[in-house]
C-alpha positions as CSV (number, residue, x, y, z in Angstrom):
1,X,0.0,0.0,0.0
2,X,3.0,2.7,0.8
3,X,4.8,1.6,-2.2
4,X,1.7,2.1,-4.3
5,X,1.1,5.6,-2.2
6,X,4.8,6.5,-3.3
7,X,4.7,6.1,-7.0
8,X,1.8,8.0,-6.8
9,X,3.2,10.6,-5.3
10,X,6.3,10.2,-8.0
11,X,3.8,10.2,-10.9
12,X,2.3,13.9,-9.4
13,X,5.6,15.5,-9.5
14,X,6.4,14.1,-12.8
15,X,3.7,15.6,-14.2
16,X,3.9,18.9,-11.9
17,X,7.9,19.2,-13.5
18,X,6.5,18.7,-17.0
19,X,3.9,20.7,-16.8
20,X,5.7,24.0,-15.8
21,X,8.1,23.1,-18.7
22,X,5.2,23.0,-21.0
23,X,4.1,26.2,-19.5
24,X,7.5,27.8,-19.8
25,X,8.1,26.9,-23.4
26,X,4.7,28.1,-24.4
27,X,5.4,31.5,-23.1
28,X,8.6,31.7,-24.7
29,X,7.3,30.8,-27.7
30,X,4.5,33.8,-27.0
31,X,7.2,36.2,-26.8
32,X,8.5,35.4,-29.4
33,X,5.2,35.2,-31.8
34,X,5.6,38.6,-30.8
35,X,8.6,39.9,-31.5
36,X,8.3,38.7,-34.9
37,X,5.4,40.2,-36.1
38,X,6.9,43.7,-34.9
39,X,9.9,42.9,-37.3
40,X,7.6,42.5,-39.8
41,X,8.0,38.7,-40.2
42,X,4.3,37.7,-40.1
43,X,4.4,33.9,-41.9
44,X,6.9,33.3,-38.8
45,X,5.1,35.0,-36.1
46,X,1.8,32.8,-36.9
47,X,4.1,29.3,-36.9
48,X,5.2,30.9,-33.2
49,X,1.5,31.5,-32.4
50,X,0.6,28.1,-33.4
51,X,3.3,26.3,-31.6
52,X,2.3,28.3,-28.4
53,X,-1.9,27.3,-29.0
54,X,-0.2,23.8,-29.0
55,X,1.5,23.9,-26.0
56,X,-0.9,25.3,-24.5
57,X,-3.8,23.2,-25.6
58,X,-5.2,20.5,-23.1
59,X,-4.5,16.9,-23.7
60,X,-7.9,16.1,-23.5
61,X,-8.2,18.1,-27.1
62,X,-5.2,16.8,-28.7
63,X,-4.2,13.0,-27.8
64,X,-0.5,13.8,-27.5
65,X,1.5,13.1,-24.0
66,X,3.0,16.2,-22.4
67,X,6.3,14.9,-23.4
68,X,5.9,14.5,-27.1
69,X,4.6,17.9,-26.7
70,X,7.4,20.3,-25.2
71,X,9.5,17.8,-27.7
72,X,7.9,19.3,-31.0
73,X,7.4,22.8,-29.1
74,X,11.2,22.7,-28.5
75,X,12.4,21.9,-31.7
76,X,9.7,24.1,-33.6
77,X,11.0,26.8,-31.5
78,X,15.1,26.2,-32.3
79,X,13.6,25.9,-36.2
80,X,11.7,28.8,-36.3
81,X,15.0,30.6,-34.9
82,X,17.2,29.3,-38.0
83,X,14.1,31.2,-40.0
84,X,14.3,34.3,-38.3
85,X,18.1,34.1,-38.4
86,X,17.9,33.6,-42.7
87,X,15.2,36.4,-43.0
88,X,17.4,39.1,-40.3
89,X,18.4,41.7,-43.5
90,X,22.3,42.2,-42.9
91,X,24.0,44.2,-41.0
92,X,27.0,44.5,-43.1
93,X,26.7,48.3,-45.1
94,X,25.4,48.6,-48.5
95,X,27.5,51.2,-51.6
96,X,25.7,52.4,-54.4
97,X,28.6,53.7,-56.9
98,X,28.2,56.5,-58.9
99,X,30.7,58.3,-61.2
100,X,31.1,61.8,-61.0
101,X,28.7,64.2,-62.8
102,X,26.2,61.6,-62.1
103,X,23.0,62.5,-59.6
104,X,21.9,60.8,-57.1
105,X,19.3,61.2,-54.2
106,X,20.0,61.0,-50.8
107,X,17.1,60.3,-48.3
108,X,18.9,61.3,-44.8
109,X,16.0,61.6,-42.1
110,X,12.9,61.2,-44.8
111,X,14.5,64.2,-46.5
112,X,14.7,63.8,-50.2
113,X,18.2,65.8,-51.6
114,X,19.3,65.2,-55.3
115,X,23.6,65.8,-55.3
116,X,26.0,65.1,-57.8
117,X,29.8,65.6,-57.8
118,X,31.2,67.5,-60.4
119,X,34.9,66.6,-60.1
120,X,37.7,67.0,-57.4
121,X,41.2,68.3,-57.3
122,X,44.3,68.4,-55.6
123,X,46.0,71.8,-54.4
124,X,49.2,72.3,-52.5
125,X,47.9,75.2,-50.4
126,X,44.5,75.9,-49.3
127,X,43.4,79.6,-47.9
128,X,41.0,78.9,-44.6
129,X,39.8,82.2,-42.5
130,X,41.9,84.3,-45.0
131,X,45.3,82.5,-44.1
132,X,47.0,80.4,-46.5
133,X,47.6,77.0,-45.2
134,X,49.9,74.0,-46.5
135,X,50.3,70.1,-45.6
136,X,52.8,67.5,-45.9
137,X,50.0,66.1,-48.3
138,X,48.0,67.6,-50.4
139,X,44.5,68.9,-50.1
140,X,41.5,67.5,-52.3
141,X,38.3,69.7,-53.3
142,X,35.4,68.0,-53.8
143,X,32.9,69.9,-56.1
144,X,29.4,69.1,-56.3
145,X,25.7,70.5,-55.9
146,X,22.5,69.8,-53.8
147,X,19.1,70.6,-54.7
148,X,16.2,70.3,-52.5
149,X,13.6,68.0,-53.2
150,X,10.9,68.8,-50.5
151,X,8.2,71.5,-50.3
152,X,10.0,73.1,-47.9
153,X,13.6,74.3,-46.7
154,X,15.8,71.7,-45.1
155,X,18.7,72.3,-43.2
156,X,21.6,70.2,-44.4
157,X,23.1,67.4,-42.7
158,X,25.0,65.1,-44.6
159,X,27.9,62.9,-43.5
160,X,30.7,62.5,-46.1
161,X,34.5,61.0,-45.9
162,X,37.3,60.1,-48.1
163,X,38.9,56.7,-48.9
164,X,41.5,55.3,-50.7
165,X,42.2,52.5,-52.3
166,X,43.8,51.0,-49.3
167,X,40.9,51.6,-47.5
168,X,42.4,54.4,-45.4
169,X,39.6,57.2,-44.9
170,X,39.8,60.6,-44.3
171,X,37.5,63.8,-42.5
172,X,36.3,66.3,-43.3
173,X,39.2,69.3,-43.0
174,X,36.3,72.4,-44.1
175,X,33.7,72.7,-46.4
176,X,30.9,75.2,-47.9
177,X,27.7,74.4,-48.3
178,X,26.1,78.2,-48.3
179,X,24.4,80.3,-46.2
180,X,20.9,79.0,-44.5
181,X,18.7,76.3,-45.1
182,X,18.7,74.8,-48.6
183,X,15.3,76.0,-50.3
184,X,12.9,73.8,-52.8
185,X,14.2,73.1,-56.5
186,X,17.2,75.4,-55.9
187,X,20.3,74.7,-57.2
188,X,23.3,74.9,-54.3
189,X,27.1,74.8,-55.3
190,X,28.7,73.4,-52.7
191,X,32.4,71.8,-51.8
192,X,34.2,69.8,-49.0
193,X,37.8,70.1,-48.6
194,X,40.2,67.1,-47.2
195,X,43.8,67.0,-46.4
196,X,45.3,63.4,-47.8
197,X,48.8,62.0,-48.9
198,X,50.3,62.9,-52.0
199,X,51.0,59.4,-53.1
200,X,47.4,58.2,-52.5
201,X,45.1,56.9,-55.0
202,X,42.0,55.5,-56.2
203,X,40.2,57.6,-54.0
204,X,36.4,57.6,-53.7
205,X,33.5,60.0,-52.2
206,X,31.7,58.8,-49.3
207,X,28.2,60.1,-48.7
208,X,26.2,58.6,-45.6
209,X,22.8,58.2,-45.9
210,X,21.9,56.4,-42.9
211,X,24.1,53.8,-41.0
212,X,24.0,51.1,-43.2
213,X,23.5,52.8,-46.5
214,X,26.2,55.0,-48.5
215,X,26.9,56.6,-52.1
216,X,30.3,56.1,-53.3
217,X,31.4,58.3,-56.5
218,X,34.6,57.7,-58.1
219,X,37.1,60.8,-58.2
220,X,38.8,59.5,-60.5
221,X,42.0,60.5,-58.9
């Protein structure tokens, strides 16, 4: 009679263990459901949803042991991951290449800019706040133009850099981009100014247009 007493007691924390594994899983897989119908991954969120309803279901609806339950929840779950994991977009950054005297727009903060880049050359001296200045290097002028998309004026905030062909980059050293916010359908001359090596070469224009998307024009230099 004790020993019978005993497994029965065995049997109720069994199925007390398996249960709050059951539950567990099922609210992962809730969070989850989710998460991935914020990203936008909807056929992925319902497979979570259902997986979830299946844990969650009794057994008296579906003849399927606890076990063989948090068995298929489990491995749903780890295969619905690999999913997600194939549809993430990348996080490595995207060019577009342009060559110079060839527009492009640039979309920085849902702010529609066309630019181009006329051409760029190197000078051995450069005049900043009315003082001739020289380098070790040389400096490179980047010419170019904006004009403003938008029914309104925009103020301008573009991030732009230098690199080589090695990969080296380099800042901004000055730049003019006018007076004032850029106004609609005007036409802007603009330039940036850099200070680089003499010997350097393949160079290439660097505009950001947010942190994973950039234009790239060839100087030709």
């Amino acid at each position: 009679m004790e020993r019978k007493v005993k497994r029965k007691e065995a049997q109720k924390k069994e199925v007390g263990f398996i249960t709050i594994i059951n539950i567990i899983v099922g609210v992962i897989l809730a969070i989850f459901c989710v998460l991935t119908l914020i990203m936008g991954l909807y056929l992925v969120g319902v497979l979570f949803l259902i997986l979830a309803v299946f844990i969650f279901l009794p057994q008296g609806i579906l003849k399927f042991s606890k076990w063989l339950k948090l068995l298929i929840g489990v491995v749903g779950f780890f295969v619905l991951l690999v999913i997600v994991g194939l549809n993430m977009p990348s996080q490595e950054p995207v060019f577009e290449s342009y060559n110079l005297n060839e527009p492009f727009i640039l979309s920085p903060e849902e702010i529609n800019i066309s630019m181009v880049v006329y051409n760029a050359t190197k000078e051995d001296t450069l005049t900043l706040n009315g003082e001739e200045t020289t380098s070790q290097g040389v400096f490179l002028k980047v010419n170019g133009a904006l004009i403003n998309l938008e029914k309104s004026p925009v103020n301008i905030k573009i991030g732009v850099g230098v690199i080589d062909n090695q990969n080296n980059s380099y800042a901004i050293l000055g730049y003019n981009l006018g007076e004032g916010p850029l106004q609609p359908n005007l036409r802007r001359e603009i330039f940036y100014i850099f200070e680089i090596p003499k010997q350097v070469s393949g160079l290439k224009f660097i505009v950001e247009e947010d942190r994973r998307h950039f234009k790239e024009i060839n100087l030709e230099i």
